[in-house]
C-alpha positions in Angstrom: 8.9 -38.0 -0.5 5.7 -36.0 -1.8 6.6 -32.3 -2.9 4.1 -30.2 -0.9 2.4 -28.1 -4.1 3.5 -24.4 -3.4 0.9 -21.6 -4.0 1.7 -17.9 -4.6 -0.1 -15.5 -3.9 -0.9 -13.4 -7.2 -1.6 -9.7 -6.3 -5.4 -8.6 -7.3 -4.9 -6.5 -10.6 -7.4 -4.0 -9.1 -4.2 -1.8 -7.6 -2.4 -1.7 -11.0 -1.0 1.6 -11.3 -1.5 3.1 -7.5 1.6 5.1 -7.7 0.1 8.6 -7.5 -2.7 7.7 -6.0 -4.1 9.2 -2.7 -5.9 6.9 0.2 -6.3 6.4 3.8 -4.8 4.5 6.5 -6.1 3.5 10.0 -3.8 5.1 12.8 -6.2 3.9 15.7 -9.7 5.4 15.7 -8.8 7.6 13.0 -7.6 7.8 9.6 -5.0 9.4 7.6 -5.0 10.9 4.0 -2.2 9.7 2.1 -0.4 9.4 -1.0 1.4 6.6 -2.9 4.9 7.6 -3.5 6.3 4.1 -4.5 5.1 0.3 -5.0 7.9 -1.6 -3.2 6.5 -5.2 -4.4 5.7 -8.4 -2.2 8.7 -8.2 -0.2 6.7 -8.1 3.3 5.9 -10.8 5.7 4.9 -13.9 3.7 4.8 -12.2 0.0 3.0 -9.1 1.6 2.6 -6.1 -1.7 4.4 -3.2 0.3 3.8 0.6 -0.8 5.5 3.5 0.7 3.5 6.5 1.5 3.4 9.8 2.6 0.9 12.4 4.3 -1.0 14.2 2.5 -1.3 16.8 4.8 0.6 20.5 4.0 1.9 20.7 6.9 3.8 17.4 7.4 7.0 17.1 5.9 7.3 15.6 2.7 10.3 13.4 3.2 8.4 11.6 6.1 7.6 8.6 4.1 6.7 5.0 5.7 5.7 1.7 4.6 2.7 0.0 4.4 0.8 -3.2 3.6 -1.6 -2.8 0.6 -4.3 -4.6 2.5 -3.9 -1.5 5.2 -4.2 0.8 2.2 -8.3 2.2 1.2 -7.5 3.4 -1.9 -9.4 6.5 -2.5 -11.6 6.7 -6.1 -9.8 7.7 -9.7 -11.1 10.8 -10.8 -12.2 10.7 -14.4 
């Protein structure tokens, strides 16, 4: 029987370092301002790179944290 050649998925180097990092996400027909608190790795759905983040907003409480896909995740530009 022919071993079926596996491929995995290699995440794009272009998100290297995100922890820290503020972006938005799509929460219907708006979007959110958040910020990277911690890269959780490709533990989601079929090697999915996970990334828990927060609000950026003041006023929202900042141990409301969630998880999120990083292909749901605009990454906002580096300063510099």
């Amino acid at each position: 029987m022919a071993k079926l050649a596996k491929k995995k998925k290699k995440w794009r180097r272009s998100h290297g370092g995100i922890v820290g990092r503020q972006g938005e996400v799509r929460f219907g027909e708006s979007s959110v301002k958040v910020i990277v608190v911690e890269d959780r790795g490709p533990i989601g759905y079929s090697g999915r790179r996970l990334v828990r983040v927060r609000f950026v907003d003041p006023e929202a409480d900042p141990s409301n944290s969630f998880e999120i896909p990083t292909d749901e995740l605009v990454l906002a530009a580096p300063r510099g």
